[in-house]
C-alpha positions as a printed Julia matrix, in Angstrom:
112×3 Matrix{Float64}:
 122.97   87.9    87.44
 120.85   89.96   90.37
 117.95   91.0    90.9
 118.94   94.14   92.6
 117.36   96.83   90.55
 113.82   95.08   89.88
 114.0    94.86   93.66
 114.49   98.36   93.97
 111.94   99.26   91.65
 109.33   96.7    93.36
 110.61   98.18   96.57
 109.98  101.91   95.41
 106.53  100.86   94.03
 105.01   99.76   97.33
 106.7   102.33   99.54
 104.82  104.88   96.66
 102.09  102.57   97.18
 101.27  103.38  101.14
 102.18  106.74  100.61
  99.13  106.88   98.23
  96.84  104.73  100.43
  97.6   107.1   103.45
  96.85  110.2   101.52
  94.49  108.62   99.12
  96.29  110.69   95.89
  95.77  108.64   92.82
  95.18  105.2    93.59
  93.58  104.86   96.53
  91.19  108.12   95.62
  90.08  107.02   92.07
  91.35  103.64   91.21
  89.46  103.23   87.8
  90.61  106.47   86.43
  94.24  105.24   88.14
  94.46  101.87   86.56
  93.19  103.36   83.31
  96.0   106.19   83.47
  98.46  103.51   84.5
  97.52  101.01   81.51
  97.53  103.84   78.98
 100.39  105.47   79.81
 102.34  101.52   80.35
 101.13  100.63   76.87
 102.69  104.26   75.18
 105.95  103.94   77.02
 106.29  100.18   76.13
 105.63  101.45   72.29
 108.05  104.25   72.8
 110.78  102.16   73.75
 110.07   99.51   71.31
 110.33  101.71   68.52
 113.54  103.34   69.82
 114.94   99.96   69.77
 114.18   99.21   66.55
 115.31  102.18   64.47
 118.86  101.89   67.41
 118.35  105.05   69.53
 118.42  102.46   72.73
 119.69   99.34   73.75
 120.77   96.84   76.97
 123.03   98.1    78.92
 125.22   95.35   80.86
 124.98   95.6    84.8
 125.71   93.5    87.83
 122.77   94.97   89.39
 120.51   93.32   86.2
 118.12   89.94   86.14
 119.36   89.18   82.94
 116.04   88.33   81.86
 114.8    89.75   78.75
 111.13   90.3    77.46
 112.2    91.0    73.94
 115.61   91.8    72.37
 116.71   94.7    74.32
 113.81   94.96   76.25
 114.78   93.93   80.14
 112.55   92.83   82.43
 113.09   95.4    84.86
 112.1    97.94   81.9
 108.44   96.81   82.12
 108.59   97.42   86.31
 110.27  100.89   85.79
 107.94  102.12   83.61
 104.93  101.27   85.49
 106.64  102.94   88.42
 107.04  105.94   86.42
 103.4   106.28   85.74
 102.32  105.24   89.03
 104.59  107.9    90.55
 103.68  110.65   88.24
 100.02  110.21   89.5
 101.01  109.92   92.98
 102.86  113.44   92.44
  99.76  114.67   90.69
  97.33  113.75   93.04
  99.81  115.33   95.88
 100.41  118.86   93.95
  96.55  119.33   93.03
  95.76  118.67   96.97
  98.26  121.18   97.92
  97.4   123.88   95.52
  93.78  123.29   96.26
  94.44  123.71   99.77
  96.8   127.12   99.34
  93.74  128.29   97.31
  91.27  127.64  100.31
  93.72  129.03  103.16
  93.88  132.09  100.89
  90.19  132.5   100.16
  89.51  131.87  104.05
  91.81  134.41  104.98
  90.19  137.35  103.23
């Protein structure tokens, strides 16, 4: 039994974390429409993955690297971590791309 991944995940999560407070992208910039778009998309994935586990499509998978602890049958701890990461991250990366296309846009405009 480790803890290795959820560490990594918990890890990843801050490190995404002050990347957003330094450039204010999701967060940091809008934290109610953040924590709503975290919650929502936390509560889909969680559904999505318990009905893959009930009609068999997933299931544990044994690693070292593992807690060991489960939240339901099938359903790892870590699970609930790594999704939140993933919809943390994929506003982090949306904040990020609309600032940079926003700012191509404006260097173009302000070079005509």
């Amino acid at each position: 039994m480790s803890w290795l991944y959820l560490a990594s995940i918990v890890v990843s999560m801050v490190c995404m974390g002050l990347v957003d407070r330094r450039w204010r992208l999701f967060l940091f910039d809008r934290p109610r429409v953040a924590i709503i778009a975290v919650v929502v998309g936390f509560v889909l994935f969680l559904a999505w993955d318990l009905v893959a586990i009930e009609i068999a499509v997933y299931s544990k998978g044994a690693s070292p690297a593992m807690s060991g602890v489960d939240v339901a049958p099938h359903l790892p701890l870590e699970e609930l971590f790594f999704i939140t990461f993933l919809c943390y991250i994929t506003g982090v990366l949306h904040g990020l791309f609309t600032r940079v296309l926003t700012h191509r846009d404006t260097d173009r405009e302000a070079s005509r």
